[in-house]
N, C-alpha and C positions, 0 to 999 in steps of 0.2 A: 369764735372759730366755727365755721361750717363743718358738716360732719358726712360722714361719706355721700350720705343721699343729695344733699343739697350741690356735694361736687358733682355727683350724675347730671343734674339740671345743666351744668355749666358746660359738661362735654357735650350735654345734646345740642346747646344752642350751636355748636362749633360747627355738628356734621351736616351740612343740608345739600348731600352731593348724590341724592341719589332722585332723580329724575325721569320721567316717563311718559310720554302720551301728555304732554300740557299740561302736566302733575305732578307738585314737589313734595316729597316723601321724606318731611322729618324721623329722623332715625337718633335717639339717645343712646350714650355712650353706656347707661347701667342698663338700657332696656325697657326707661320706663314710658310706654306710648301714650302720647294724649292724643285721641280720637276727639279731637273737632268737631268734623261733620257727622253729620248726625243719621241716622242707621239708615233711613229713606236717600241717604246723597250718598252712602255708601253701597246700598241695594242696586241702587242708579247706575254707579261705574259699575259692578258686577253685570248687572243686563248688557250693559253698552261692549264690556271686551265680550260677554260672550256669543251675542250673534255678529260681532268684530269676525271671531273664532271660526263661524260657520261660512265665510266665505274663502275664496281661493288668495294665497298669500304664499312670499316665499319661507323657502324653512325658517329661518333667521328670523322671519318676523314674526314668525308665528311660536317660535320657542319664547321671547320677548313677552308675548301678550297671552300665553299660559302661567309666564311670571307673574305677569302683572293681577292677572285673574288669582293667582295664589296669595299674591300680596292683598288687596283688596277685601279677600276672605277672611283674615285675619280680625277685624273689626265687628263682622256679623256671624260668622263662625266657624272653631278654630279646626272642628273637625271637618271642613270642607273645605279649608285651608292645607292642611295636611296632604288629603288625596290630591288635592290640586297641586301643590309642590312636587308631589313622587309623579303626578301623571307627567308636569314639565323634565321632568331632570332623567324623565322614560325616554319622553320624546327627544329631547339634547342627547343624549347619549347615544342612541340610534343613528342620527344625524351626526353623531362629532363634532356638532357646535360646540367649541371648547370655551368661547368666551362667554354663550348663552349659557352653557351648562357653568360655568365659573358666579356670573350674577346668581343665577337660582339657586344656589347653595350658599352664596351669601345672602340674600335675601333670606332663606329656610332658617337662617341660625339667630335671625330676630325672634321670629315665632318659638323656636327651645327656647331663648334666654325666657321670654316672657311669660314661660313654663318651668322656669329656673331649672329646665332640663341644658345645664350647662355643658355635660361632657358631652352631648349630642349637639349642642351650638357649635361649641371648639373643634368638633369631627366634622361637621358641616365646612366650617370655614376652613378647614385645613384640605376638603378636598376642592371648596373655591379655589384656592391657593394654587395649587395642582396644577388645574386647567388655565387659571391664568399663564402661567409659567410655560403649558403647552400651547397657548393661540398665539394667533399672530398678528390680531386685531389692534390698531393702532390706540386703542382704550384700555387694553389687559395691564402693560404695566400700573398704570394709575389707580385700577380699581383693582390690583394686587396693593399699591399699598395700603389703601383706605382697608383691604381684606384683616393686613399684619393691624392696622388701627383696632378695627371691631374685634380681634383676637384680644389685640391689649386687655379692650375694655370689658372682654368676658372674662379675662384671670380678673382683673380688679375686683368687678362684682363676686369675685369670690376670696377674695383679699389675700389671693397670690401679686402684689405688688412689684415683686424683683422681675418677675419673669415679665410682667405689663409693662414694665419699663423697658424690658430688652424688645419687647414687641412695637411699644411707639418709635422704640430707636431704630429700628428698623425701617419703620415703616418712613420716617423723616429719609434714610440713608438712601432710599430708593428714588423716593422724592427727587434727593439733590443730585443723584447721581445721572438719574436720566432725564433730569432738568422738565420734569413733568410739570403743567400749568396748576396755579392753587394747591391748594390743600394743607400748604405748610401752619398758617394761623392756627389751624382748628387744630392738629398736630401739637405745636407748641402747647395751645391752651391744655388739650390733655395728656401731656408728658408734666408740663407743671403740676399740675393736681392730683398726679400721679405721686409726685416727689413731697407734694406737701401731707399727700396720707402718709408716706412713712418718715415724716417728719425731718425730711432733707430740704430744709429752709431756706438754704442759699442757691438748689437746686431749683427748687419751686421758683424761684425769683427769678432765675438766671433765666431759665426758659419760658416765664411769663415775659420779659423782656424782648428775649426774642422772637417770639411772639408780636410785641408792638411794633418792631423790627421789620417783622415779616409784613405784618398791616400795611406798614408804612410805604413800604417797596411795592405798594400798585394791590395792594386788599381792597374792599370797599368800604363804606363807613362801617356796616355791620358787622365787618372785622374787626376796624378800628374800636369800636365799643367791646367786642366779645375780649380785643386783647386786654384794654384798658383793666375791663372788668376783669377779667381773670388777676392781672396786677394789682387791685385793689384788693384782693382776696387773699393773697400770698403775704400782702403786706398783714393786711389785717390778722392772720393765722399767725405773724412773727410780732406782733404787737407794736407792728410802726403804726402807730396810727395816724400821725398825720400827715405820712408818704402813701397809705392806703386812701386818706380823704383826694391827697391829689389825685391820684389812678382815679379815684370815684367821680371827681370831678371830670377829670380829662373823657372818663367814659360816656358822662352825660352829654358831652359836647353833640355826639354821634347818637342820641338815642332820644328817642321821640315817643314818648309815651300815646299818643293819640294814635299816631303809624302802628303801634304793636296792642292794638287793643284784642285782638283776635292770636298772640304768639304769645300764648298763654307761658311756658316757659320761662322764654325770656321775661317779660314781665316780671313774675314770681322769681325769677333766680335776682335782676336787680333790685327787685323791694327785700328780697332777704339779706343781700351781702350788702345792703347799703343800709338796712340796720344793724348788720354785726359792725358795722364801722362804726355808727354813732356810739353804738352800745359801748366798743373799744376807748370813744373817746369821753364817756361817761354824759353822754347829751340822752339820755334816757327818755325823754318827752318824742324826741324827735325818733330813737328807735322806736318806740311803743309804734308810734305812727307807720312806721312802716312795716312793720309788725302787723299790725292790725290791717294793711292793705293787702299784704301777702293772704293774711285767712279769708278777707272777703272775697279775693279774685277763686280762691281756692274753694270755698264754701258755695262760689257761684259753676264754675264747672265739677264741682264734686271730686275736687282732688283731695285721697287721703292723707299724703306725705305733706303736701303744703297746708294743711289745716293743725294737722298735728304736730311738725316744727315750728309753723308761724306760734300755737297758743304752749309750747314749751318754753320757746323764748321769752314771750309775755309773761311767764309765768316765773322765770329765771331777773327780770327784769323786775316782778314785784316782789321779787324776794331783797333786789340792792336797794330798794325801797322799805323792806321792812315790811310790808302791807303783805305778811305769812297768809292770809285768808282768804283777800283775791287770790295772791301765787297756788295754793293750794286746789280753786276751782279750777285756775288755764291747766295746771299739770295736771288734774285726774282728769278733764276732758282729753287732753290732748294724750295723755296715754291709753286711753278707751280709743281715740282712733287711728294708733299706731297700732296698738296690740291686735284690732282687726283686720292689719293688714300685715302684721309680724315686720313693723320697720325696726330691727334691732338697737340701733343705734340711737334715735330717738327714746326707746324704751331703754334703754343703760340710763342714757343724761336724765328720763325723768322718774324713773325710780331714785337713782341717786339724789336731785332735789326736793324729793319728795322724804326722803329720808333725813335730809340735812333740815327742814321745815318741822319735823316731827322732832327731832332733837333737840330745837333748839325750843321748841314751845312745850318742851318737858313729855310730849308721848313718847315713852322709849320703846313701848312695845311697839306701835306703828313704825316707828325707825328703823327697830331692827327690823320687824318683818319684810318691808319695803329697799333696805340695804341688801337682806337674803334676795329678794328678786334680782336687784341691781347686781351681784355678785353671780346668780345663776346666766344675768344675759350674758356676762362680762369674764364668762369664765377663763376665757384664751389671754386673757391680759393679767399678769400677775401684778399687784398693785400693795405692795408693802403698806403705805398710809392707811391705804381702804381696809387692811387685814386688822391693823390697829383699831380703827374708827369701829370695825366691827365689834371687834371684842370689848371694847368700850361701852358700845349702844347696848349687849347682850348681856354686860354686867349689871348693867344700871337697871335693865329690865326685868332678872332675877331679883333683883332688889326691889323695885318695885312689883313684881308677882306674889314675895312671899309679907310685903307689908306695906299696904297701900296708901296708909298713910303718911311713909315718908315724900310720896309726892303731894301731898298736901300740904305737908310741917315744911316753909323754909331752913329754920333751923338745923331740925334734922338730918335735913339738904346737905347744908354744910357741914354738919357735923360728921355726918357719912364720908362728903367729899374728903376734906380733912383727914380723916381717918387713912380712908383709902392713899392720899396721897403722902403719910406717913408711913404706911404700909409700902406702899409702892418704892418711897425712898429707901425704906429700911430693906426690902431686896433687892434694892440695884445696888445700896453698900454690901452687903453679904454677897452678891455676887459679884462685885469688884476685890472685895478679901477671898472671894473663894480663888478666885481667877489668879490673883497676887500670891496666894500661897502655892495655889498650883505651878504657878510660875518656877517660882525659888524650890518645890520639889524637884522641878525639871533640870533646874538650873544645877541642882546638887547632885544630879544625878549623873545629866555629863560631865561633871569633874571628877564626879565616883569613876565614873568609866576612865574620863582622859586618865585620871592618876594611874588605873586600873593597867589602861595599855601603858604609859611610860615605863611602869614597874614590870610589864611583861620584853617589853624590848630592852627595858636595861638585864633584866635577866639573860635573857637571850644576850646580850653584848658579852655580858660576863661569861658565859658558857663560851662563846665563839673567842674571848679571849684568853681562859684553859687551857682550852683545847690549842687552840696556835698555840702560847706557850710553852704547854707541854711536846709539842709536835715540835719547836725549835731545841728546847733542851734533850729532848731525847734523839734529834739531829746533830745535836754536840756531843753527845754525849757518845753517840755511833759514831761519828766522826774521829774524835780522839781515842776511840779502842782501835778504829782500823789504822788510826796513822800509828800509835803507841805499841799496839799489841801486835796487831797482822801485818803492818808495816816495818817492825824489829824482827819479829821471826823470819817475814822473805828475805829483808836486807841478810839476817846471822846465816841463811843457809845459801844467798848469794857469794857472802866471804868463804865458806866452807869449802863451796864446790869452787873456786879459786884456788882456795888453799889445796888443793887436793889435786886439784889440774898438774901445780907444779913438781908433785912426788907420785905421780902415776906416769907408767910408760903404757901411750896407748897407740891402737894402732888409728892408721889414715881412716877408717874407717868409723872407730870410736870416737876419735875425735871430732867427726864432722857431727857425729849423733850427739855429742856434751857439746860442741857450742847450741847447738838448735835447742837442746833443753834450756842453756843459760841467755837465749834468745826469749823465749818464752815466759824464762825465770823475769824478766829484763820488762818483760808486755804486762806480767801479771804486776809485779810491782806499781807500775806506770798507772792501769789499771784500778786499783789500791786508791792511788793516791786521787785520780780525777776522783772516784766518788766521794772519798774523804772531802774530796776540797766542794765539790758539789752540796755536801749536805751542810759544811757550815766554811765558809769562802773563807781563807787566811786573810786575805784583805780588806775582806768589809770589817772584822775585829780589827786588824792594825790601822787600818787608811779608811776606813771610810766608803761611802755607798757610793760615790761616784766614780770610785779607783775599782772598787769591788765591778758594779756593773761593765764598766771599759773593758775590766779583765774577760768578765763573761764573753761580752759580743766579742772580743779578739778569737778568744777560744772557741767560739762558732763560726768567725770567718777562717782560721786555720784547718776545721775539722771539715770544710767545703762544702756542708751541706746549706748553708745559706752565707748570703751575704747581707750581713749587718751594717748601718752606719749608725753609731753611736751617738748624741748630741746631748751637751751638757748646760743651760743655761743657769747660772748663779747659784748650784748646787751647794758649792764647797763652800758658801759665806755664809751657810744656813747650819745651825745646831741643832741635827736629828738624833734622837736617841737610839738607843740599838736594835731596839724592841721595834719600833718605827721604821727604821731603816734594812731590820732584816720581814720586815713585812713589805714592805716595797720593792724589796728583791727578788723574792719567792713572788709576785703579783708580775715583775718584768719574766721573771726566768719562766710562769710557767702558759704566759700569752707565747714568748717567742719557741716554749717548744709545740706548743700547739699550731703555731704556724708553719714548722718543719715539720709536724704529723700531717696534716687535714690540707695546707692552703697551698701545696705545689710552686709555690715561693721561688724566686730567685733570689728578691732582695729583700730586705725591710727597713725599718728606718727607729728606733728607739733613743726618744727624746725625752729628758728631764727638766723642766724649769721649776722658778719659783713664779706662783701667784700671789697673789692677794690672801694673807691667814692660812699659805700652803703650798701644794706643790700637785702640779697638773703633770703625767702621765701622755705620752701618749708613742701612741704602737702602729704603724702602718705596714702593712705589706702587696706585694701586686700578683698575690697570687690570685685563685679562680671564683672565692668572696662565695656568702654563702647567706639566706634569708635569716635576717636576726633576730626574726622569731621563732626560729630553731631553738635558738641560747632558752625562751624559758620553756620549751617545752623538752629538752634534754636534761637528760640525768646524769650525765658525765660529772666523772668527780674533779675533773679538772677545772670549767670553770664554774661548779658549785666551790672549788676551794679557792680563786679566785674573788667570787662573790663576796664572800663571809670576810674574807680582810678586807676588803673593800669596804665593809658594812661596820669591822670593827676600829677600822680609822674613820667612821662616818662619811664616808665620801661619796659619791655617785658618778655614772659611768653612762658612755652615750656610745653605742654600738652602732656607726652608717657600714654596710655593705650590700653590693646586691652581686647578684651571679655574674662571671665574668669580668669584675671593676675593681677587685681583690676588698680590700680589709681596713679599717681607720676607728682605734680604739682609743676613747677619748677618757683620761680619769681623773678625777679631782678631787685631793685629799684633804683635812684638815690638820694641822700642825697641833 
């Protein structure tokens, strides 16, 4: 698998769109410039734009060729590069060339990246952006999107990934939108490699495809090979490898090693991914070889990255070989010239083989020391395996620190190891029994509790069943004193004043004042008796809860404060106890007088059936309905004594109303 830098190579080949005075201006997607020509050919175009400079020209071309003069600086020096960038984007700005001043702040944010002065690349390019969006140059869109591209590729080089992906997508969206000429190939190729650094596989592929896609719809060959290539890479990264061999193949079609002896680059990126292929496909003779072409072309123009990948590889390559002592020279060279130019990424992969060489030919101190490096480049990636492997290398090497001769003594060896791996079983069982007991603690703990509340709610059932029983007998019990005791005394002193009317001579007068008392006598009685019969109903004892209830609502539709309709489904086939069915009564009796307090009612509706294991309740009326979140935040003892039988026939209740819609009280009991 190639590893970020080597994807850098691959976006550079893509970008070759920037252009100028009979001079094409490779530009890489991480930034990393190979200067070519050589300081005298670069001295050369400096002389030539600048007494270009000293003659009469219009704005516009002369904004252009202070670019150009800033770019060129870049190669021979960077501090003249610099002034020469602020002195063009003085002059643009003056002038309100928005397109000139748009190039020379893209142009400016190559020179930051390659100072890894990145948050001033991204500000550069973002006020390119700007000016693109305000000219009106028939090139702005185009070189707006290629802007959102080099945007991508300066989050990447900083391994903000998500956001590089929303920047290539954009930059493609622009593309297709305003149907702008080229640029989509190189697009795909670093949106794929984009996708395949954060390891979105099928992403990497899809738009490497599309990619060939795009080749194919009128690219040139250079395309056609860049996409190929890129496709042989995506495969190889997913470990197809002999769908990455076809891509490899397919891309050689188009690529002509003699034509590119001078696009040092290119070169170098296909001598590399076309040994990660072989490597992939275990032809190891054949990667070496290409391996070993990438360090010479690199070794000949003095590139650090490709000298230092190609002899990691080689070196990754003697290790599947076993040959631990060559592997050992390519990896300490080639991290001697990564670490001098701080390629991270290289320095992970060859401290980590370098580490795995040491372990396995019994150095554990080198191991671990060299794992500690690999773990300090690699700290952003948390890597469980490697946390293991470490404390493993670290063990081994306390052990060898404090007796040197067990790396001497095989036996030993094993005998330690054995140990250790006795050791090792014997606390992974204690911590499987620890865990198993800790388990069953837990496990006994919740049933400690559940038992804990069952016993607390069965108490509670029992309290709420007291207390209603005692609240129905001492209802009876009221009851039959007032109908027995206060009911015989009004009746004997009704007869009396009877008896008395007919042996008194009274006048017209008297006599109108003793009926109105035996009127009264007549209301109180009457009186008497509703509440007698209110607190314990003569016919729920003789007849039954469904003769009982009929009674009620009659006696509420007579007394005109509401109108009730009563409904009885399969009541009377059903055997309720008394206990039961004077708990059901006092639940009907005191929703409906609650509805003749509070709900403005004209009618309501009080139905009984039987369900399934019970009997379902239910209470409707169209009075002015009221938010039923009220009910648990009220403290009315009305429907708290509701609740509690409700609670101690086990049942549950479903409250819909809203304001203005009245009332529908739903209750369902267990038999």
């Amino acid at each position: 698998m190639l590893n970020g830098q080597t994807q850098s190579f691959i976006c550079r080949m893509a970008d070759k769109e920037v252009y100028y005075y009979m001079k094409k201006e490779l530009r890489c997607c991480l930034f990393f410039l190979l200067f070519l020509n050589s300081a005298r050919a670069q001295q050369h175009l400096v002389d030539s734009i600048t007494k270009e400079l000293q003659q009469s020209m219009p704005d516009s071309s002369r904004a252009m060729s202070m670019m150009r003069l800033a770019v060129d600086y870049e190669a021979i020096d960077t501090a003249k590069s610099y002034q020469a960038y602020r002195e063009a984007i003085k002059f643009a700005s003056e002038k309100k060339l928005y397109y000139q001043l748009g190039r020379t702040y893209q142009n400016q944010s190559f020179l930051f990246n390659s100072a890894a002065k990145y948050e001033q690349a991204l500000a550069s390019l973002d006020n390119a952006i700007e000016y693109y969006k305000k000219s009106g140059h028939p090139k702005a869109k185009l070189w707006e999107a290629n802007a959102y591209n080099d945007k991508a590729n300066s989050l990447k080089a900083q391994n903000e990934f998500q956001q590089a992906i929303e920047y290539y997508l954009k930059s493609i969206s622009l593309i297709e939108e305003h149907k702008l000429p080229g640029g989509l190939v190189s697009k795909y190729t670093n949106l794929s490699t984009a996708f395949g650094d954060i390891n979105e596989n099928d992403k990497e592929i899809e738009y490497a495809h599309k990619a060939v896609t795009a080749a194919k719809n009128g690219g040139s060959g250079q395309d056609l090979f860049m996409a190929y290539f890129i496709l042989a890479n995506a495969y190889s990264r997913q470990d197809s490898t002999r769908s990455a061999r076809m891509a490899l193949d397919s891309s050689k079609i188009y690529f002509a090693e003699e034509d590119n002896v001078d696009n040092v680059d290119i070169l170098l990126s296909y001598y590399l991914i076309s040994a990660q292929v072989f490597k992939k496909l275990e032809q190891l003779d054949s990667a070496f070889y290409f391996f070993q072409k990438a360090y010479n072309i690199s070794t000949t123009y003095n590139y650090s990255y490709g000298k230092a990948e190609s002899e990691l590889q080689m070196g990754a390559i003697a290790i599947m070989k076993k040959n631990y002592a060559e592997a050992e020279k390519y990896l300490l060279s080639g991290i001697k010239e990564a670490k001098s130019v701080n390629y991270n990424g290289i320095l992970n992969n060859g401290y980590k083989y370098l580490s795995d060489i040491y372990a396995v030919t019994g150095r554990y101190k080198e191991a671990y020391e060299y794992f500690q490096k690999h773990k300090q480049v690699n700290d952003s990636v948390v890597n469980m395996d490697a946390k293991k492997y470490g404390k493993e290398l670290e063990k081994k090497y306390e052990t060898a620190k404090k007796d040197a001769q067990l790396l001497v003594q095989h036996s030993e060896i094993e005998r330690k190891s054995k140990l250790n791996y006795i050791l090792f079983s014997g606390a992974v069982m204690l911590l499987v029994i620890s865990l198993l007991l800790y388990r069953n603690y837990r496990q006994k703990q919740k049933l400690q509790q559940q038992r804990i509340n069952e016993l607390e709610t069965e108490k509670q059932l029992t309290a709420v069943e007291a207390v209603l029983k005692g609240e129905e007998q001492e209802r009876t019990r009221l009851a039959r004193d007032l109908h027995d005791g206060l009911g015989g005394m009004l009746s004997g002193i009704k007869y009396s004043f009877q008896t008395m009317k007919g042996n008194l001579v009274l006048t017209p007068e008297n006599v109108q004042v003793f009926e109105r008392s035996m009127d009264m006598l007549n209301s109180s009685i009457k009186e008497m008796r509703r509440v007698a019969h209110n607190m314990m109903p003569e016919a729920l004892v003789k007849f039954g809860l469904g003769v009982a209830l009929k009674d009620f609502c009659q006696g509420i539709n007579l007394s005109g404060a509401l109108q009730v309709n009563y409904q009885s489904i399969g009541i009377d086939k059903v055997n309720i106890d008394q206990t039961t069915a004077i708990t059901i009564y006092r639940i009907v009796q005191e929703l409906i007088n609650n509805t003749m307090k509070h709900a403005s009612a004209k009618t309501a509706i009080v139905q009984l059936s039987v369900i399934d294991n019970g009997i379902g309740i239910t209470v409707e009326d169209d009075g002015k309905g009221f938010d039923p979140a009220i009910l648990e935040r009220s403290g009315g003892m009305g429907w708290s004594n509701i609740h509690n039988r409700i609670e101690y026939l086990k049942g549950k209740v479903d409250v819909r109303s809203e304001p203005g819609k009245g009332a529908s009280i739903h209750i369902e009991l267990n038999l």
